[in-house]
C-alpha positions as CSV (number, residue, x, y, z in Angstrom):
1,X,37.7,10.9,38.8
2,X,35.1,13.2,37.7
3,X,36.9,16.3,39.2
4,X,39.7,14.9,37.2
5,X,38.1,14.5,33.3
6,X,36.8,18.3,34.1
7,X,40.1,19.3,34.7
8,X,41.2,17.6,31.3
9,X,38.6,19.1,29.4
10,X,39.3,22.1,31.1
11,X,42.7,22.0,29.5
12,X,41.8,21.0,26.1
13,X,39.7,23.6,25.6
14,X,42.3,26.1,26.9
15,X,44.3,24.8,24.3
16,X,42.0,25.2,21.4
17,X,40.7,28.5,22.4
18,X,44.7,29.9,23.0
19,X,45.1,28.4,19.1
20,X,41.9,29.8,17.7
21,X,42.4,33.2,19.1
22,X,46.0,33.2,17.5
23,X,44.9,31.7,14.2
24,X,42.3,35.0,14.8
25,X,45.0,37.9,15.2
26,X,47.2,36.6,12.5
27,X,44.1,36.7,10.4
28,X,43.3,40.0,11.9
29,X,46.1,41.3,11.3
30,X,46.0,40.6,7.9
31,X,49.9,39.3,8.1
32,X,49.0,37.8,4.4
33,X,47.1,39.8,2.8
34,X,49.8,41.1,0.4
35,X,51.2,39.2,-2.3
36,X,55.2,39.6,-2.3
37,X,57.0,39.8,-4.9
38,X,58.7,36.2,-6.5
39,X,58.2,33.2,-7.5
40,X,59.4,31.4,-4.6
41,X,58.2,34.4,-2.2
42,X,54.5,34.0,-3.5
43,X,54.9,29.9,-3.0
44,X,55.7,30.2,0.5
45,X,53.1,32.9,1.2
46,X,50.1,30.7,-1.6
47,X,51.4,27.7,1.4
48,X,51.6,29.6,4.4
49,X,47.7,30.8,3.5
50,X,46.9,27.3,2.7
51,X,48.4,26.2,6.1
52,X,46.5,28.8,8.0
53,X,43.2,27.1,6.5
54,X,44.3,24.1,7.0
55,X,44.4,24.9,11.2
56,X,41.1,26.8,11.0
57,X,39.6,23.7,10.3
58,X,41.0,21.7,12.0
59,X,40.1,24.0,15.0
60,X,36.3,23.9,14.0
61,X,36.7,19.8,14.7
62,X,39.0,19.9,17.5
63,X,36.3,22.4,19.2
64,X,33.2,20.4,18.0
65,X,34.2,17.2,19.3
66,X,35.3,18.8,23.0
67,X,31.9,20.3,22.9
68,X,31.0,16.9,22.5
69,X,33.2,15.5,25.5
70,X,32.1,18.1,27.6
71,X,28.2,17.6,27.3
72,X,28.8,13.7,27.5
73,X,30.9,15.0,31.4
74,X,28.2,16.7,32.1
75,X,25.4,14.4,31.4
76,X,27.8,12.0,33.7
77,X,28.0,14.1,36.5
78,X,24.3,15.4,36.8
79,X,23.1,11.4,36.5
80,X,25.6,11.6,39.4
């Protein structure tokens, strides 16, 4: 069982840091850091900039609270 929730956590965190480091290279690349031109054009980028915020948080809480799984997994297994 224990080799098993490893394995998840494993995965989750996999997960987040695969999303996190592409949430970094878009940022990186600075794919929005020009305004375009338009009304509509500037709405979509304005959302697609509040989006991208959006997932950086949300990847701060994802993160912190498999931090949090994975120190309660370990406390499990060194009571063991």
């Amino acid at each position: 069982m224990a080799d098993h929730t490893i394995a998840q956590l494993n995965l989750l965190q996999e997960g987040v840091s695969c999303a996190a480091a592409t949430l970094s290279a878009i940022e990186g690349a600075e794919l929005f850091r020009m305004l375009p031109e338009g009304a509509i054009a500037k709405d979509h980028h304005n959302h697609g900039c509040f989006l991208l915020s959006m997932l950086g948080e949300h990847l701060r809480r994802l993160q912190q609270q498999v931090d949090a799984m994975d120190a309660a997994a370990s406390a499990v297994l060194a009571e063991g």
